[in-house]
C-alpha positions as CSV (number, residue, x, y, z in Angstrom):
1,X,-61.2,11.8,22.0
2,X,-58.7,8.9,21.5
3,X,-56.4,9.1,18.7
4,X,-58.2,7.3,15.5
5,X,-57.7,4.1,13.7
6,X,-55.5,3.9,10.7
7,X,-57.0,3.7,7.3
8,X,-57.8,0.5,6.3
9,X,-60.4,0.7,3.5
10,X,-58.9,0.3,0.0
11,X,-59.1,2.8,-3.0
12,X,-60.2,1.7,-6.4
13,X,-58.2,4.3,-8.3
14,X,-55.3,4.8,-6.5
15,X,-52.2,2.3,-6.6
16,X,-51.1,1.5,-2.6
17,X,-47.1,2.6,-2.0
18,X,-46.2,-0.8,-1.5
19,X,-46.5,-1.5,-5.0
20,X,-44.5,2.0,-6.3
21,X,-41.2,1.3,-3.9
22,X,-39.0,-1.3,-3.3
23,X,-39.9,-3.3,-0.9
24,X,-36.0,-4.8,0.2
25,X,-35.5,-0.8,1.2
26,X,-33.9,-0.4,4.7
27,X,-37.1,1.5,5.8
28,X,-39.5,-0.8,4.7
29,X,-37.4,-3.4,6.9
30,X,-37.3,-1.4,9.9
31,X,-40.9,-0.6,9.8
32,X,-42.1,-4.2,10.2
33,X,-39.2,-5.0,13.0
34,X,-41.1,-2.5,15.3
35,X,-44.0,-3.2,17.4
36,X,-46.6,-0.3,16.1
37,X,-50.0,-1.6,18.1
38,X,-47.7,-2.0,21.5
39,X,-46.6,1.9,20.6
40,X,-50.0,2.5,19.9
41,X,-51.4,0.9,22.9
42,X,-48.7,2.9,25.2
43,X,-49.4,6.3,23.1
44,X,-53.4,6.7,23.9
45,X,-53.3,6.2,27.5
46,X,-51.6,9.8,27.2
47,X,-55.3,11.4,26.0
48,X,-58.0,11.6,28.7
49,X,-60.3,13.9,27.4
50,X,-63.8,12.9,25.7
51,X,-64.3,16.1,23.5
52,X,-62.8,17.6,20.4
53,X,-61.9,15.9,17.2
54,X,-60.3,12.1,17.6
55,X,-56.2,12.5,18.1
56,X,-53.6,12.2,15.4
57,X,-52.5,8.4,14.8
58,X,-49.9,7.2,17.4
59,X,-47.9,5.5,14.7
60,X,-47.6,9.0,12.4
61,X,-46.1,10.7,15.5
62,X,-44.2,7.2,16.8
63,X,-42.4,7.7,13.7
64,X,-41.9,11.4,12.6
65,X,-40.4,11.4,16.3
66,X,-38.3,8.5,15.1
67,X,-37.2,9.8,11.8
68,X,-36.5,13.4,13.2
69,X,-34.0,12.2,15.7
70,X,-32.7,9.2,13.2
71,X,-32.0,12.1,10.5
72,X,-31.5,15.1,12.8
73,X,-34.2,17.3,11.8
74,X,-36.3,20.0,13.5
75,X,-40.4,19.9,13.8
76,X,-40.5,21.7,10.2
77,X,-38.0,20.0,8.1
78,X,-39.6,16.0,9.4
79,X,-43.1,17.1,8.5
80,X,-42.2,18.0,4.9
81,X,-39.8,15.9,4.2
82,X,-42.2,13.6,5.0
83,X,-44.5,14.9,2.4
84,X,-41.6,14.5,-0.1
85,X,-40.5,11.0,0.6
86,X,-42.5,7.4,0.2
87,X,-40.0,5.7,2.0
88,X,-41.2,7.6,4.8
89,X,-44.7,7.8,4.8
90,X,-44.4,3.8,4.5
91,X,-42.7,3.7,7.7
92,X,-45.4,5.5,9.5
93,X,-48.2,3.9,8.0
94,X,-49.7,5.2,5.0
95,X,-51.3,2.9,2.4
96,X,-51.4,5.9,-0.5
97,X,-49.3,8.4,-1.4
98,X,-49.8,11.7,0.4
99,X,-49.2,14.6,-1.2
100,X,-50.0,17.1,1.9
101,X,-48.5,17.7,5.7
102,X,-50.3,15.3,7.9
103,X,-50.0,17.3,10.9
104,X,-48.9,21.0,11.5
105,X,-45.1,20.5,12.9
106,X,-46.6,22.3,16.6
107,X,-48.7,19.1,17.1
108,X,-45.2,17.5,18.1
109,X,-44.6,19.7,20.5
110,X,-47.8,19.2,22.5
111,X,-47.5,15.2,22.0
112,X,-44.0,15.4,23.6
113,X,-45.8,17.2,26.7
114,X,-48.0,14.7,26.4
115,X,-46.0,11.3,26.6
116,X,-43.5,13.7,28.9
117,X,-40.3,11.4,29.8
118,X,-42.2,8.2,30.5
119,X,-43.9,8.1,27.6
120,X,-40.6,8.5,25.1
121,X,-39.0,6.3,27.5
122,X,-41.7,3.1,25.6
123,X,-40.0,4.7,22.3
124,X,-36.5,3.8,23.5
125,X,-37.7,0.5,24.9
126,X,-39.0,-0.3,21.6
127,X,-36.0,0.5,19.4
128,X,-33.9,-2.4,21.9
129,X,-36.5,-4.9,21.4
130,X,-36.0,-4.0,17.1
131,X,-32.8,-4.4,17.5
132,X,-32.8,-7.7,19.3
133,X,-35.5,-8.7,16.4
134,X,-32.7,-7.7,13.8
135,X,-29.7,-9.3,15.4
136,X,-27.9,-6.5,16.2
137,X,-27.3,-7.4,19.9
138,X,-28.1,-11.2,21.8
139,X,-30.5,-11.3,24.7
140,X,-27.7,-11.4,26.7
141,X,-26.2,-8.5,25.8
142,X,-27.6,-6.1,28.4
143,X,-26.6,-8.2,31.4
144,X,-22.5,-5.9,30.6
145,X,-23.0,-2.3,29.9
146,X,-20.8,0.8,29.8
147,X,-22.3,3.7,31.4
148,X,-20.8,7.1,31.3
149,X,-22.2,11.1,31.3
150,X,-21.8,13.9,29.1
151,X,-23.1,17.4,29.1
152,X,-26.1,18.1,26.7
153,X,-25.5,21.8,25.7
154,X,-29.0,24.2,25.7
155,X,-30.2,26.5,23.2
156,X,-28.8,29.6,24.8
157,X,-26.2,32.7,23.8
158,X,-23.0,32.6,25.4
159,X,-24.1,34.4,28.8
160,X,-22.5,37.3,29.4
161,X,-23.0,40.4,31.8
162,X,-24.1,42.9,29.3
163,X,-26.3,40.5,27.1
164,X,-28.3,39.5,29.8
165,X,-28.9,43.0,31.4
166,X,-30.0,43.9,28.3
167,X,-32.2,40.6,27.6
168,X,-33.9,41.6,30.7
169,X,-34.8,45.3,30.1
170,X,-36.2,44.3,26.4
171,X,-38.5,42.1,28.3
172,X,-39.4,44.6,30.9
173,X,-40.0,46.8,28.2
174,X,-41.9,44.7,26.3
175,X,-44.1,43.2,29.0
176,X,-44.9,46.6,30.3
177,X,-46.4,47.4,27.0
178,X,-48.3,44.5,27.3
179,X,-49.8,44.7,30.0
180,X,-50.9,48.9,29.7
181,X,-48.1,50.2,32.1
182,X,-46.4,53.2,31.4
183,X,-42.6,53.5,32.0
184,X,-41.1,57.2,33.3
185,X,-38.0,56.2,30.8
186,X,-37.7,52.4,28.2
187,X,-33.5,53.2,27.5
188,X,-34.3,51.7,24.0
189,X,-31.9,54.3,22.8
190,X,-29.2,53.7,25.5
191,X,-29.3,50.6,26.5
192,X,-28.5,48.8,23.3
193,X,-25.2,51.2,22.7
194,X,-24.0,50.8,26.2
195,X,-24.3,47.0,25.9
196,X,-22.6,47.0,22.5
197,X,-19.6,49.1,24.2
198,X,-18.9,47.1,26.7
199,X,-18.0,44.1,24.2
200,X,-16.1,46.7,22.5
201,X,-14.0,47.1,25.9
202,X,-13.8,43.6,26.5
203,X,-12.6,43.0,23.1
204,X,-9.6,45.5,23.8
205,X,-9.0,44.5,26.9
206,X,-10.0,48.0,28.6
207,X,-11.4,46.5,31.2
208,X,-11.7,49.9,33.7
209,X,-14.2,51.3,31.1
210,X,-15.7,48.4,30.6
211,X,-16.8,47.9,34.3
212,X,-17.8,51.6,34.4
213,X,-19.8,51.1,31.3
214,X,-21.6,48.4,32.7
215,X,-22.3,49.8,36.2
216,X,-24.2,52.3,34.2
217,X,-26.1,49.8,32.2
218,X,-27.1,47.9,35.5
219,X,-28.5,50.9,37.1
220,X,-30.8,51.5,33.9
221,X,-32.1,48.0,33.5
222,X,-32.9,48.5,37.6
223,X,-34.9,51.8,37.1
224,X,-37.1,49.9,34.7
225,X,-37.5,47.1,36.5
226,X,-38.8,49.0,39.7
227,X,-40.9,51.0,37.5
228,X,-42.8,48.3,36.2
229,X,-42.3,46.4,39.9
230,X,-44.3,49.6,41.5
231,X,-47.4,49.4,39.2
232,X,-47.9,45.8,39.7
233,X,-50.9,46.6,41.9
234,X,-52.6,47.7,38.5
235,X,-52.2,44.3,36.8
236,X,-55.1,42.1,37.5
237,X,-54.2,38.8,39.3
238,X,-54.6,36.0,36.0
239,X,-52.0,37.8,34.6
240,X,-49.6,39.0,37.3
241,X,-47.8,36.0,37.7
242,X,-45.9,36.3,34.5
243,X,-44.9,40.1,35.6
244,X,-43.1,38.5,39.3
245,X,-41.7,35.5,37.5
246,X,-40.0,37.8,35.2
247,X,-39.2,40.6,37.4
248,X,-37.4,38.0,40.1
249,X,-35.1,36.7,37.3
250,X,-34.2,40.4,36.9
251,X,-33.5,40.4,40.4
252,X,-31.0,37.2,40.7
253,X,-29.3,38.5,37.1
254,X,-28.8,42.3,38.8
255,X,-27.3,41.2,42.1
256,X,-25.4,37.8,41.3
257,X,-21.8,37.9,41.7
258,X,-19.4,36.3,39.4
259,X,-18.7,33.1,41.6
260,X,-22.2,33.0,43.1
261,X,-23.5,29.6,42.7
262,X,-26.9,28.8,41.0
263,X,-26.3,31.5,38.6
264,X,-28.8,32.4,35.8
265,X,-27.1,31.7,32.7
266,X,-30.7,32.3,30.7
267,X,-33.9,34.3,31.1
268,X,-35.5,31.9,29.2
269,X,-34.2,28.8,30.8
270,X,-33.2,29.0,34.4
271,X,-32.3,25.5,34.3
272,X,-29.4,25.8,32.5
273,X,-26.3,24.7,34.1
274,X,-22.6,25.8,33.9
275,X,-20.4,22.6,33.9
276,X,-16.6,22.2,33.4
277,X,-15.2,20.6,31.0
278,X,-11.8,20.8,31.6
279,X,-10.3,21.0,27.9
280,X,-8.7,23.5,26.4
281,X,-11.3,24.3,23.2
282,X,-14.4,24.3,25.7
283,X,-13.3,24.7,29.3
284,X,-17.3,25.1,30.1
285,X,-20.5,24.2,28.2
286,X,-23.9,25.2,29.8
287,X,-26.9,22.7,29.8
288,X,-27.7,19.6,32.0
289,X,-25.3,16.5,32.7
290,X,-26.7,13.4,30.4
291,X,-26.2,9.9,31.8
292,X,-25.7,7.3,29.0
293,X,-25.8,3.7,29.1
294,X,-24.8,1.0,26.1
295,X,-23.8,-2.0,25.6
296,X,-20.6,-3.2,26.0
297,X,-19.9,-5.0,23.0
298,X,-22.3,-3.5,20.4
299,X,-22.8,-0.1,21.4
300,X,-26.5,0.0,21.4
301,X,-28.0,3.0,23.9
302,X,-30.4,0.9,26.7
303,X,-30.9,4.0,28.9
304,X,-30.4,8.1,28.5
305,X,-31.5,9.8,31.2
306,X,-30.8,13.6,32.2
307,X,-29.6,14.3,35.4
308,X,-29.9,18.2,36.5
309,X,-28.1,19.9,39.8
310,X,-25.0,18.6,38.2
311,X,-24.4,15.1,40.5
312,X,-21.4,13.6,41.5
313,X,-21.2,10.5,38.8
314,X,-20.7,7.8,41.1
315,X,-24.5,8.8,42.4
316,X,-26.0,8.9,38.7
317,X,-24.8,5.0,37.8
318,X,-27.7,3.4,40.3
319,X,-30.4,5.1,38.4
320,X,-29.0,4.9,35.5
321,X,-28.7,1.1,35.8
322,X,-32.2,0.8,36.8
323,X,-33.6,3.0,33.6
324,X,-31.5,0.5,31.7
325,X,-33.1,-2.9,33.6
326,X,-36.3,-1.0,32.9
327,X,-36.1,-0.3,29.7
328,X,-34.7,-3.9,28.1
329,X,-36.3,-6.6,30.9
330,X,-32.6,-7.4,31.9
331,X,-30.8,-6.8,34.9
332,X,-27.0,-5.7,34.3
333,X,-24.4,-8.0,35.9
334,X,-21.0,-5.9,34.7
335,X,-20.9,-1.8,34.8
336,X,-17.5,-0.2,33.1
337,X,-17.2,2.9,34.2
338,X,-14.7,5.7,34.3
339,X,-12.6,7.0,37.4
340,X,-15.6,9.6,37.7
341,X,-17.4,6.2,39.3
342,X,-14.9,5.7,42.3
343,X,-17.2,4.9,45.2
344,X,-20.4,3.9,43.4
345,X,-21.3,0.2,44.4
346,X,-24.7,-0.8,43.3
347,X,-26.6,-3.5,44.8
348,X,-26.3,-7.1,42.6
349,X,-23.9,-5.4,40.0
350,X,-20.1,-5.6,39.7
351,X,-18.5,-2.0,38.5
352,X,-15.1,-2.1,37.1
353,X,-13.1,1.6,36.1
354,X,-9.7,1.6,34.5
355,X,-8.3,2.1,38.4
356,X,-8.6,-1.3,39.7
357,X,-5.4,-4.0,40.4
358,X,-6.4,-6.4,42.6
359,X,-8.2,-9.2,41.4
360,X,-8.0,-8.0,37.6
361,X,-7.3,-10.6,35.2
362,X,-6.2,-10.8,31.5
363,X,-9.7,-11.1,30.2
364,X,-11.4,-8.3,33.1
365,X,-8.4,-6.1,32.0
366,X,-9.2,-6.5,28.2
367,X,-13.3,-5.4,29.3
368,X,-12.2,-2.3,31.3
369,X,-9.9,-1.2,28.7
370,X,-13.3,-1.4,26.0
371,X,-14.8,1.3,28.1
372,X,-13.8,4.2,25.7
373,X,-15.9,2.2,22.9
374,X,-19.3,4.5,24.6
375,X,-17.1,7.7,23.4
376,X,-17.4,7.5,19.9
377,X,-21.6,6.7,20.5
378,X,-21.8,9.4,22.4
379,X,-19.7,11.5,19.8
380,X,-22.3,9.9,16.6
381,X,-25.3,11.0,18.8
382,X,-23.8,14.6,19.1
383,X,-22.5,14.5,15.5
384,X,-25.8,12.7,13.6
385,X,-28.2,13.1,15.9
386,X,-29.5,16.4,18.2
387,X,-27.6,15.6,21.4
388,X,-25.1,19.0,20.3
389,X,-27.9,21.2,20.9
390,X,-31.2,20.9,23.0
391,X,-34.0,23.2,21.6
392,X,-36.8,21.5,23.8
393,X,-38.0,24.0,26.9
394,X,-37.5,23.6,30.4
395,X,-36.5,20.2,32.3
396,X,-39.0,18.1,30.9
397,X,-37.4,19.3,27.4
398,X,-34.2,17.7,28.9
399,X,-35.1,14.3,29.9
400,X,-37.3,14.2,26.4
401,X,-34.4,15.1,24.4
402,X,-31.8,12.7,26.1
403,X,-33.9,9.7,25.8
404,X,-35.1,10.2,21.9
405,X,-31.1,10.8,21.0
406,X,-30.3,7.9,22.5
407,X,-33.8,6.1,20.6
408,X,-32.0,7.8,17.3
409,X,-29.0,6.2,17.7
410,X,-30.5,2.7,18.2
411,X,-32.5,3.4,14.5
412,X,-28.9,4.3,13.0
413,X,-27.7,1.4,14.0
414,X,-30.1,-0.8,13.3
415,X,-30.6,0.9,9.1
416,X,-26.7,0.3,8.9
417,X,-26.9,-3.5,9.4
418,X,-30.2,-4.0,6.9
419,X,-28.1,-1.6,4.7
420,X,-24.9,-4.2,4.9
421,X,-27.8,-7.0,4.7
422,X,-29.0,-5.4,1.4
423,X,-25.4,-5.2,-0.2
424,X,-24.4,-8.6,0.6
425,X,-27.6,-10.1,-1.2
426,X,-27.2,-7.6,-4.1
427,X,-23.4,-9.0,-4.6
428,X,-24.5,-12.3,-4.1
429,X,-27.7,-11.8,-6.6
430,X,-24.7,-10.0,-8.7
431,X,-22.1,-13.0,-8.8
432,X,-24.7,-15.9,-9.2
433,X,-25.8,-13.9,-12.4
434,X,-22.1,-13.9,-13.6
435,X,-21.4,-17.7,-12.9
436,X,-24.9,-18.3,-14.9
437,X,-23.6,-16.6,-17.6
438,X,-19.7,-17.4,-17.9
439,X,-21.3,-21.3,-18.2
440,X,-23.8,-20.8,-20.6
């Protein structure tokens, strides 16, 4: 069924949270700047079934998705903090205070597969239009962006050699027992020492014993992984398929070499990515390339957008200019871009990168050298906001994550200035009361 209508009937004996909170809170602002019924309209068109209990309100999970990516907060922490504060069960729509989870925190996880990237792509869309509503940018703010990439970082170990080899045998092992197949030998005894021997080595720089010690390691997690590759014939066929998934990612880890390319860097996420960064603290990060787009005098995110297979950054800025146009119902005029952008001419836009000389005037010279202003956003959405570390699976986790840290960003923004606007009519409140009393 669809999701259900919001409580409207009023209770006798209970007192509505409007009148128990102060209404001039930042919150309270922010909830009536955003569209709920156009969420709510985009959100149901995600549900197509007709059986089974009616769906959780779009505007609950509109805004525990907003709050958990405003606040940096996993599943767990926004559904009980929820429970704890009025100011946020005010913001996504309750008339009386709740003193119980609305939702167990999994439900988010199946409503992000169900809005998927276009669907958290309306919540972005949404937080521009608040923040034209609240004055933080013009209309006409879109039309000059700044667009650059940065790498998102996955939930993932440092890979190493011996920690995957061993990754893959405890799921062999595990799997085998799963599915009723029994193993001539597990190495649960071996496996784990030899693997905690060869970081030993590496650690003292022995690195002769090291290799030997994991040439042995590789030759156990093999014998269990054509053991168990031998009695697939006795698995029925629903349930086969996880067996050759995992026993192919055995395969790649036990024969890639050290500058293969498409290298698994995670059993549990073979999308993962190595990229360079080229500094000094962090020479690589593993994860997927992030494009980012703001705008070039405020700062405000207008388009996130993950971009795996690693692509040159001149060929992310087309798309990333069109998610942008998209997502704010304005064409960019002026892209500022890095050197990384060299080549890139989009059709209709004109890019400028610190590189230029001809034709560059005072004022074009004084835009291009603004362009590190999207360093510190992107460092704030790392910093406040879950950007640091993706926890969402697979590449559809990816692209979710990206665009709600960039929707989190816009929210931050947008509480600062009704924050400033509070304090400015406090003081003002606060020095009319003075003058009233100095003259009486």
């Amino acid at each position: 069924m669809g999701p259900k209508a919001p409580a409207t009937e009023k209770d006798l004996f209970r007192h509505p949270l409007r009148e128990q909170i102060n209404l001039k809170h930042p919150l309270v602002h922010l909830a009536e700047l955003i569209n709920w019924e156009r969420l709510g309209a985009s959100m149901s068109t995600s549900f197509v079934s007709g059986k089974g209990r009616p769906a959780t309100s779009p505007r609950l999970i509109a805004g525990l998705l907003y709050l958990q990516h405003t606040f940096d907060l996993s599943d767990e922490d926004v559904v009980w903090q929820w429970v704890e504060n009025p100011y946020w069960q005010v913001f996504t729509g309750e008339t009386y205070l709740q003193t119980e989870p609305p939702i167990d925190p999994s439900s988010l996880t199946r409503w992000r597969k169900r809005l998927g990237e276009a669907g958290v792509e309306e919540l972005l869309a949404e937080t521009i239009d608040a923040a034209k509503r609240a004055g933080v940018i013009k209309a006409s703010s879109v039309k000059r962006v700044i667009v650059d990439t940065t790498v998102m970082p996955k939930a993932i170990a440092h890979p190493t050699d011996s920690r995957l080899l061993e990754r893959c045998r405890e799921h062999l092992v595990k799997a085998a027992a799963r599915h009723g197949l029994k193993l001539r030998q597990n190495y649960n005894r071996e496996a784990p020492r030899l693997a905690t021997q060869i970081s030993r080595y590496a650690h003292a720089k022995q690195y002769r014993r090291m290799g030997k010690a994991l040439r042995t390691l590789r030759s156990r997690v093999g014998r269990v992984m054509r053991d168990v590759e031998r009695q697939l014939g006795t698995v029925i066929d629903s349930r086969r398929a996880e067996l050759e998934e995992l026993i192919a990612r055995t395969k790649r880890i036990l024969t890639q070499k050290t500058k293969d390319r498409n290298k698994l860097y995670a059993l549990h996420a073979p999308e993962v990515e190595c990229l360079a960064k080229g500094k000094v603290r962090t020479p690589y990060e593993f994860g997927v390339k992030v494009s980012i787009t703001t705008t070039h005098r405020e700062g405000l995110v207008v388009g996130a957008r993950s971009m795996p297979g690693n692509p040159y950054d001149g060929h992310t800025l087309e798309e990333a200019l069109e998610q942008a146009a998209i997502l704010s119902d304005v064409t960019p005029e002026i892209a500022i871009v890095d050197r990384g952008y060299r080549g890139a001419e989009p059709d209709g836009v004109q890019v400028y990168h610190p590189g230029l000389r001809r034709g560059i005037t005072r004022t074009l010279r004084a835009m291009i050298r603004r362009r590190s202003a999207i360093e510190p956003a992107i460092g704030h959405m790392k910093a406040d906001g879950k950007l640091d570390r993706n926890w969402l699976k697979g590449a559809l986790g990816d692209a979710i994550n990206a665009v709600l840290c960039g929707a989190g960003h816009n929210l931050r923004m947008i509480l600062r200035k009704l924050r400033r606007f509070y304090v400015l009519v406090l003081v003002s409140l606060l020095n009319h009361f003075v003058a009233f009393a100095s003259t009486a």
